[in-house]
N, C-alpha and C positions, 0 to 999 in steps of 0.2 A: 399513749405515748406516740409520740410522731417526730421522726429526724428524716435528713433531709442529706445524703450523700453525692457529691459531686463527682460526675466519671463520663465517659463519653458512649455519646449516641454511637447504637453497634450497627446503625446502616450508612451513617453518614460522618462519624467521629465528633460533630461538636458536641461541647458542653453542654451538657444537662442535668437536673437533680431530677437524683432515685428519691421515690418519697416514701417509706417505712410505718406504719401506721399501725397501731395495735386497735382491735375493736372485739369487743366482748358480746355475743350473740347469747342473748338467756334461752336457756334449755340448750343451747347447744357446746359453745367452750369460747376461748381466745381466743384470735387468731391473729392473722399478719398478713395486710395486706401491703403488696409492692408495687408503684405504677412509676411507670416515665412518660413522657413524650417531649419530643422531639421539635421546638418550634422553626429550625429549617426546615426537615425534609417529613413530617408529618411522622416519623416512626410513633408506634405506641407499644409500652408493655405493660401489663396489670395480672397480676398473682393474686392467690389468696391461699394461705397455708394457713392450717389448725398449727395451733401450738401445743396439744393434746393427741394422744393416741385414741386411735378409737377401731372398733370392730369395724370390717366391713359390713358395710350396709347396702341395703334395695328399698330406695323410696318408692309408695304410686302416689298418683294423687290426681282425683278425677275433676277438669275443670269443665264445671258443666253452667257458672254463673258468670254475669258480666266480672263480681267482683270479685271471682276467682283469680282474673289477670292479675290481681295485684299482691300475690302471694308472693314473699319471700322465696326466693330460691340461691341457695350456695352452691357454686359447681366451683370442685377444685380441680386443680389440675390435672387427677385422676378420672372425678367423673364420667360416664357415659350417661349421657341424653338419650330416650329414646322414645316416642310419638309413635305408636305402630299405627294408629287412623291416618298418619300421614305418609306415614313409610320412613318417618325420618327418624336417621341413626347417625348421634354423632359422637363420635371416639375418640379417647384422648390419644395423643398424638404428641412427637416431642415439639412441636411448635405449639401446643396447649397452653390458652391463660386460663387461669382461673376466674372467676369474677362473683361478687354479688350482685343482681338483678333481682327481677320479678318473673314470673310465668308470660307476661305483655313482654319484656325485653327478650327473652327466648324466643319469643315467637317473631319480634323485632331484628333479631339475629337470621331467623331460618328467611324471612323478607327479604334481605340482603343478599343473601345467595340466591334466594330463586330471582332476584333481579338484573345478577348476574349473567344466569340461565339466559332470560329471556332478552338479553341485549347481547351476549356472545354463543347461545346454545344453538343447534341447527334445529330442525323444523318441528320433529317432536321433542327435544328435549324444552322448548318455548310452552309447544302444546301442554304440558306438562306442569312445566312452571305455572301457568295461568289457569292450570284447575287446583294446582295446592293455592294459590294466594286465593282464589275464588273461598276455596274449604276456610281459610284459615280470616279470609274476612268475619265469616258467619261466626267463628268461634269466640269473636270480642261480642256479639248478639246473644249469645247461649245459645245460637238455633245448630254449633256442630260442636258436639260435646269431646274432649278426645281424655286422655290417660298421657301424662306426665311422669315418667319411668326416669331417675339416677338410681344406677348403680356404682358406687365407690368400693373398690377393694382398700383403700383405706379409711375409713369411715370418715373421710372429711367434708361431703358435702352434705346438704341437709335443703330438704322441703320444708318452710314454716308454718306448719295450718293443723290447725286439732282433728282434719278429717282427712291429713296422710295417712295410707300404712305404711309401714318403716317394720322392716325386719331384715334379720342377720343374714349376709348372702355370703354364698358358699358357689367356689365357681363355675361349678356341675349344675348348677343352674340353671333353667330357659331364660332368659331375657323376657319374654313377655308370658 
């Protein structure tokens, strides 16, 4: 199903349509995905809600092939992302989208900010930036294997690959 509601850009107030979209992930559930943007002032928003309840869950899932990158990955709005070979840890937050991707788009996201880094960061946090993109080149080669860690306390997101492990997290937890 897909509708299409008229309301206003919330950085800039023109008109735009919210686009509503139901999509059915086998093995996983429903769900609802929401997107806008904005074609004055570039705003974007993108959701992805389960329409089902679910446990919380602790995906891993170890990407050690080229065509690892093209794994299925759901991160909802709860999700935490977590890479420890890289250090990176990302938290949902109340400005959190949700989205569908891949394992290549996550990592296409963390690009983004470390190029942030290195065009506004000072001298080490550049240093920095330019040995994760270095780490994170090799990882579309298989030559730098890492772990792909969501944790959802509400079981909404989901790894799609028959060689995740997925079990029930409880949030006494370690994270990695």
């Amino acid at each position: 199903m897909r509708q299409e509601i008229k309301g206003n850009c919330p950085a800039c107030g023109e008109e735009v349509d919210y686009i509503y979209e139901t999509e059915h992930i086998p093995y996983f559930s429903d769900i609802l995905i929401i997107t806008c943007s904005c074609p004055l002032c570039g705003y974007r928003f993108s959701d992805v809600q389960s329409l089902t309840s679910n446990e919380p869950v602790r995906y891993e899932f170890r990407v050690e092939y080229e065509e690892d990158l093209m794994v299925r990955v759901v991160r909802s709005t709860q999700g935490q992302i977590i890479i420890p070979e890289l250090g990176v840890e990302i938290s949902p937050g109340p400005a959190c989208d949700g989205f569908i991707s891949n394992v290549e788009g996550i990592l296409m996201r963390i690009d983004k900010v470390l190029d942030g880094a290195v065009i506004d960061g000072d001298e080490e946090q550049r240093k920095n930036a330019f040995e994760l993109k270095e780490k994170m080149a090799l990882i579309g080669c298989g030559q730098f294997p890492i772990t792909l860690i969501i944790i959802d306390p509400m079981g909404n997101s989901l790894i799609d690959s028959p060689r995740v492990k997925k079990e029930t997290y409880t949030p006494d937890q370690t994270t990695c």
